[in-house]
C-alpha positions in Angstrom: 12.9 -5.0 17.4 9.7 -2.6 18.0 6.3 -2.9 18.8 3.8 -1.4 17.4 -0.1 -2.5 17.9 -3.2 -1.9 16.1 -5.9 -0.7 18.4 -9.2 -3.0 17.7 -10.8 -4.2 20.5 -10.6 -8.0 20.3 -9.6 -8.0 17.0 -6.5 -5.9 18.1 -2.7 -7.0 16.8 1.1 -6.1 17.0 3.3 -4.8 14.5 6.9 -6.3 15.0 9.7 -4.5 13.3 13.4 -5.2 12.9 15.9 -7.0 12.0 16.0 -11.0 11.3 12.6 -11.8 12.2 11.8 -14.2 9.8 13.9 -16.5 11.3 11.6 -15.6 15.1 9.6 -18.6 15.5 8.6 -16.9 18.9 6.7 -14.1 17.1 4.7 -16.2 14.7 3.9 -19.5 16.3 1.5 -17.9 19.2 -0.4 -16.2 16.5 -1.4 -19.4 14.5 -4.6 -21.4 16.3 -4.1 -25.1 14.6 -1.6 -27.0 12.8 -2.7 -26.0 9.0 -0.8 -23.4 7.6 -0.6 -22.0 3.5 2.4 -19.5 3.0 1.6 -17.4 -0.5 4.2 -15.6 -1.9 5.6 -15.3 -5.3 7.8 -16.5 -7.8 10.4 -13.7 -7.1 10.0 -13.5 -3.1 9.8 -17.4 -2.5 13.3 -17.9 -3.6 15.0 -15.6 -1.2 13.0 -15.9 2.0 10.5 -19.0 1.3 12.8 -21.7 3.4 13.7 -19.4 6.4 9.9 -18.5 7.1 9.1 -22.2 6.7 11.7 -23.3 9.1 9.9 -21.4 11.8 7.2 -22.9 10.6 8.8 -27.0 12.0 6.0 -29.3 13.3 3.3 -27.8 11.8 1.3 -29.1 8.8 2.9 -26.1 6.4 2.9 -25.9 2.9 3.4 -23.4 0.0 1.8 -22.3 -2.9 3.7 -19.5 -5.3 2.0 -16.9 -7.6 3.1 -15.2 -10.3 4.6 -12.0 -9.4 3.6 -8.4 -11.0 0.6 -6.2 -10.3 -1.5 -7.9 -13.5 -1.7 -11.0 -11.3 -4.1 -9.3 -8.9 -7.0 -11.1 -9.9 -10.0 -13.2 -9.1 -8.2 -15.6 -10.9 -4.9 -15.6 -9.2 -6.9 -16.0 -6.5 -8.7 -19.2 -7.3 -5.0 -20.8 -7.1 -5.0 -19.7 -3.5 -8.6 -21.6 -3.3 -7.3 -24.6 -5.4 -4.4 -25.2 -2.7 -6.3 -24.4 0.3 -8.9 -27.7 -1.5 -6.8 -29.9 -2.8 -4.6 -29.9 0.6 -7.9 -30.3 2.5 -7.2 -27.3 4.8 -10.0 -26.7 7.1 -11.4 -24.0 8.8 -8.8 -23.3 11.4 -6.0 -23.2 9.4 -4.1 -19.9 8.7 -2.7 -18.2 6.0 0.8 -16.6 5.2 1.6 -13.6 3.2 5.3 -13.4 2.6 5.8 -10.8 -0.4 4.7 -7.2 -0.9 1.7 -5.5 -1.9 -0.1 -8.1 -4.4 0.4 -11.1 -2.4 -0.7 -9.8 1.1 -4.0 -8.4 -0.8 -4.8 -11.6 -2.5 -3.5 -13.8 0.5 -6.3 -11.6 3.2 -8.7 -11.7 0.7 -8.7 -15.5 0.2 -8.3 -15.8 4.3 -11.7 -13.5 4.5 -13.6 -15.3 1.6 -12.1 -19.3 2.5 -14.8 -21.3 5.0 -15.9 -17.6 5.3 -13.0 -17.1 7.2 -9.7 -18.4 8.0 -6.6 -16.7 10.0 -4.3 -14.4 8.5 -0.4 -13.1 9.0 1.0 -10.6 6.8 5.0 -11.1 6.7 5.5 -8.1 4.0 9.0 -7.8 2.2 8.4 -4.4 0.8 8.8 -1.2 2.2 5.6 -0.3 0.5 3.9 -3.3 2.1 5.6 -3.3 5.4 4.6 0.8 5.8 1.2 0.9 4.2 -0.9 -2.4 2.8 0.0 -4.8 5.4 -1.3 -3.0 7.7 -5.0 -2.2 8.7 -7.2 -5.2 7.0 -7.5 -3.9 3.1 -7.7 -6.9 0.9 -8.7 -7.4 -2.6 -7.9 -7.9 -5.9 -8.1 -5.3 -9.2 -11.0 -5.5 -12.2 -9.8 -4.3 -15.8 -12.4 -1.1 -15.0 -11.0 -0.6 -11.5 -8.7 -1.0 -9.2 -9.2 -2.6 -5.5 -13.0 -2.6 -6.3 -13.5 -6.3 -5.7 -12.2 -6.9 -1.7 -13.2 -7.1 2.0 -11.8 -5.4 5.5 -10.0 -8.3 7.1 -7.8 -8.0 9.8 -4.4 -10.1 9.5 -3.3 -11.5 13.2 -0.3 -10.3 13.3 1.9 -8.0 11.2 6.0 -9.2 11.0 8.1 -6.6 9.3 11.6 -8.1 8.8 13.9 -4.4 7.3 16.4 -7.1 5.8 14.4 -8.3 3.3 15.0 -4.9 2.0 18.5 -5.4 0.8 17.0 -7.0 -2.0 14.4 -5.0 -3.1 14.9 -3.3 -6.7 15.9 0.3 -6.4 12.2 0.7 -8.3 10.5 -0.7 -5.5 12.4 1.0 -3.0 11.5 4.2 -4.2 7.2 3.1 -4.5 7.7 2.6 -1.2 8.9 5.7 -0.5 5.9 7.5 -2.1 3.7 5.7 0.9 5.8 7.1 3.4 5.4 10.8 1.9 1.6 10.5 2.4 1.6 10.0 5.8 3.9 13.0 6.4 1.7 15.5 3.9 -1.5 13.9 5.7 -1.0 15.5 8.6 2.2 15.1 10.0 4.4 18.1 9.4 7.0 17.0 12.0 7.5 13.9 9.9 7.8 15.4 6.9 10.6 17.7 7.7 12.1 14.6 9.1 11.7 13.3 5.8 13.2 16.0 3.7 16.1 16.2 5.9 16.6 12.3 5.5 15.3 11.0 2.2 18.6 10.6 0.8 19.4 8.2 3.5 16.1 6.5 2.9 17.7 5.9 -0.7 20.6 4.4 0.6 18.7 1.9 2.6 20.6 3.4 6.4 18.8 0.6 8.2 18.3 3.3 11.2 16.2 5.9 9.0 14.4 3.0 7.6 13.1 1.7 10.4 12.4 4.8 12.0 10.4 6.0 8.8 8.6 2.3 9.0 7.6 2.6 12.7 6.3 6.1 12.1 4.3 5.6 9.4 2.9 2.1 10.7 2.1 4.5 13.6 0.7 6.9 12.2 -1.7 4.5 9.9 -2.5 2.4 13.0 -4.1 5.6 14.9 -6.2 6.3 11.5 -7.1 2.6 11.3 -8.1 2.3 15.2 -10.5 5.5 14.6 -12.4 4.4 11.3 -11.5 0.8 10.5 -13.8 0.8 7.5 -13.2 3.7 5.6 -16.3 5.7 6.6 -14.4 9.1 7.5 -10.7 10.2 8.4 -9.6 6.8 7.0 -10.3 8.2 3.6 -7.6 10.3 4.3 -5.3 7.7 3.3 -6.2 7.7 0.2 -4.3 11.0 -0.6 -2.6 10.8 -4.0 -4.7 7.1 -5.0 -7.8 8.5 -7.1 -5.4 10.1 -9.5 -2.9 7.0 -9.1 -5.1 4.7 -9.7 -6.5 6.5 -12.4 -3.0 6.6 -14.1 -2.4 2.6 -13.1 -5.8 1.8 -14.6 -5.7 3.5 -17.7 -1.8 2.7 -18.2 -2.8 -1.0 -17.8 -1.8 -2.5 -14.2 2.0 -3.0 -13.7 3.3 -0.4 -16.2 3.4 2.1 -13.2 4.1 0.5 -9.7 1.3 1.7 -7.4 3.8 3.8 -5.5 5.3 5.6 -8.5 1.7 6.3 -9.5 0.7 7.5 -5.8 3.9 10.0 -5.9 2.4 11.1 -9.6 -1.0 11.5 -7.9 -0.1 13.1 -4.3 1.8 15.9 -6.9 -1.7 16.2 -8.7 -3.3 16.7 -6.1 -1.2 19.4 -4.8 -1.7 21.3 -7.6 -5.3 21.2 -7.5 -5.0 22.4 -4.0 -2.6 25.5 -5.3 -5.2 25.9 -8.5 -7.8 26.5 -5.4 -5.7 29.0 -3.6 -5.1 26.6 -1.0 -1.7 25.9 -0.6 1.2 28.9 -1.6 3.7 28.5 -4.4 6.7 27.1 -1.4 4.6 24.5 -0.4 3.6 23.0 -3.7 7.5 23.4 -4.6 8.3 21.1 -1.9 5.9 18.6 -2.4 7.1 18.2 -5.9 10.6 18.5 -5.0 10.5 15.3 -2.2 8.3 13.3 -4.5 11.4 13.9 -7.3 14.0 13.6 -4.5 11.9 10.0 -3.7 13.1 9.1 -7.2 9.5 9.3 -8.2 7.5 10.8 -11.1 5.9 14.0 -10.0 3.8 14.5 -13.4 1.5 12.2 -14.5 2.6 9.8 -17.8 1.6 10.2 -21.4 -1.0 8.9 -23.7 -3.7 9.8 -21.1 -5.8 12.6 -21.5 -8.1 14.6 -19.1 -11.5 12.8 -20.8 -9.5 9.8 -19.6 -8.8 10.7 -16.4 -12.1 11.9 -15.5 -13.3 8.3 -16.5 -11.6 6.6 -14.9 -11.6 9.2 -11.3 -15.3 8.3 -11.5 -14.7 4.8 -10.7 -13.0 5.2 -7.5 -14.8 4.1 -3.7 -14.9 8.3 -2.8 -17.4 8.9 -5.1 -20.6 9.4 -3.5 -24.2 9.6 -4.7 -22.4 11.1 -8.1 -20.1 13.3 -6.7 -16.6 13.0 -7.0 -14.7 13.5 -3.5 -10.9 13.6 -3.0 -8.3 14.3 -1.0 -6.4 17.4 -1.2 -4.6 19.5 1.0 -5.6 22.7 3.0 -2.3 23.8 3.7 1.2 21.6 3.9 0.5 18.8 5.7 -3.3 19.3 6.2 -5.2 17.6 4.3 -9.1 16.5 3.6 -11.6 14.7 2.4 -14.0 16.5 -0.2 -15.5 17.2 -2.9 -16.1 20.6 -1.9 -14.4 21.6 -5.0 -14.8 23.8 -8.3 -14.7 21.1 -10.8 -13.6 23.2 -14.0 -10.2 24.5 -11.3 -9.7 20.4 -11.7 -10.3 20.6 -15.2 -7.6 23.1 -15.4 -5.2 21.6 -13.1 -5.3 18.1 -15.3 -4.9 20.2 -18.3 -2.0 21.7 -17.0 -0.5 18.9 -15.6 -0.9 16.6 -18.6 0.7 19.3 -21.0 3.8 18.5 -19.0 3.3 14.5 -19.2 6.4 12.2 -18.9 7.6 8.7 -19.9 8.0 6.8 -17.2 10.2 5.0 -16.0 12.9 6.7 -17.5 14.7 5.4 -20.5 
């Protein structure tokens, strides 16, 4: 096992990674105040992992409550069944929640912890790679709206982050590879040494060598808890995080939640980006053939899918948290593995660019 930890004053907290830790009463139990505890997960995770986690979980007052899994359950609604349990089992206001599952259930499960008694504890135990490398970590929560997506939320801080890398040996080859999109970004953000490591060892990723894994999960855990300890709230570098998401969610939004995974629409949207950064002059022709080569290599789509249109995309890019006072901002990439926040850009070159790109649209996933 490794340690990581995320850098917040008092509010600071460590990032275990390994092997079997689910079964590590010793890294959970200091981390929960009273005797109340709710694990959330879902009706695909639960079955698999649901009675080792509670097993760590002897002599305490801990109980369960299982969502429906699929991106489409990340709503207000969804999370009123958090609330309902949480009521009906008279938890009160030291108790602490539980996120065992991926992406969706660690953003509804820290959303419900900030909003419950105004506050409750919080312990993300993700079983994705795309939760254990990127939303598990640095105190985003929320939940979608049919016009947006993550637009209803709050920063909130889980106490503890427990990676386990064998709840990856059942992960859908699908999934996998949406994880695999996260763990891109953080090498074309700005880590260049990373992302040669990457293209040397992607296929490796792919065929889940527990080694790479975990050294591509500590890095980019790494890499997003030094982003997270600068600008916990998003108001500069953090944005940089974002790279690939304003044209991903775009594509998950209009394509109706769940049709795309949010990874496979992030690899879609890091490649869009990229060649709105070429369209600029701002990367070379090599650089944007890599990108779009590791994205494909990540068994990911690197165009975005069909039945959208650029009217469409620019709707829906409009309702996105960069936009400020009107203006669109995104992320894009001054050269290979430099990338920025702005809107510093010529807005008929992204015209262009999603022309372009849509003329070569896909159907996704493949048939």
């Amino acid at each position: 096992m490794n340690t990581l930890h995320v850098d917040l004053g008092e509010r600071s907290y460590p990032i275990h990674i390994g092997s079997g830790l689910l079964d590590r009463a010793d890294l959970i139990r200091p981390h929960i105040p009273g005797k109340q505890v709710m694990v959330v997960s879902n009706t695909t995770v639960a079955p698999l992992y649901l009675d080792r986690l509670m097993a760590s979980l002897d002599g305490l007052d801990a109980r369960s409550v299982i969502l429906p899994d699929g991106e489409q359950y990340k709503t207000l609604d969804t999370v009123n069944r958090v609330f309902t349990a949480l009521l009906e089992a008279r938890f009160n206001r030291s108790c602490t929640l539980i996120a065992l599952g991926g992406g969706v259930v660690g953003d509804i499960t820290g959303f419900a912890a900030a909003s419950y008694q105004r506050g409750v504890h919080f312990i993300q135990v993700p079983t994705t790679l795309l939760s254990q490398v990127d939303s598990s970590v640095g105190g985003k929560t929320g939940v979608n709206h049919p016009l947006g997506k993550n637009m209803i939320g709050a920063f909130y801080q889980p106490r503890v982050v427990i990676a386990d890398i064998e709840t990856l040996d059942t992960l859908p080859e699908r999934e996998l590879a949406a994880g695999v999109a996260e763990v891109i970004k953080y090498g074309l953000i700005n880590d260049p040494e990373f992302f040669r490591w990457l293209e040397a060892n992607i296929d490796a990723i792919n065929a889940r060598d527990r080694a790479v894994l975990s050294h591509a999960i500590e890095r980019s855990c790494a890499d997003k808890a030094d982003v997270v300890a600068a600008d916990e709230r998003e108001s500069g570098t953090r944005a940089l995080l974002n790279l690939g998401h304003t044209f991903g969610h775009a594509i998950e939004t209009g394509m109706g939640y769940g049709a795309w995974l949010h990874g496979e629409a992030v690899g879609a949207g890091m490649v869009m980006a990229a060649h709105l950064s070429h369209e600029l002059g701002w990367i070379g022709d090599a650089d944007l053939s890599r990108i779009e080569s590791i994205i494909a290599r990540g068994k990911l789509p690197n165009r975005p899918p069909q039945g959208m249109d650029r009217t469409r995309f620019m709707e829906l890019m409009a309702v996105d948290k960069k936009v400020l006072d009107g203006r669109l901002r995104l992320v894009l990439m001054r050269g290979l593995c430099d990338s920025v926040v702005t809107g510093d850009f010529d807005v008929a070159a992204l015209e262009r660019s999603l022309d372009q790109q849509i003329a070569e649209a896909i159907d996704w996933p493949p048939r």
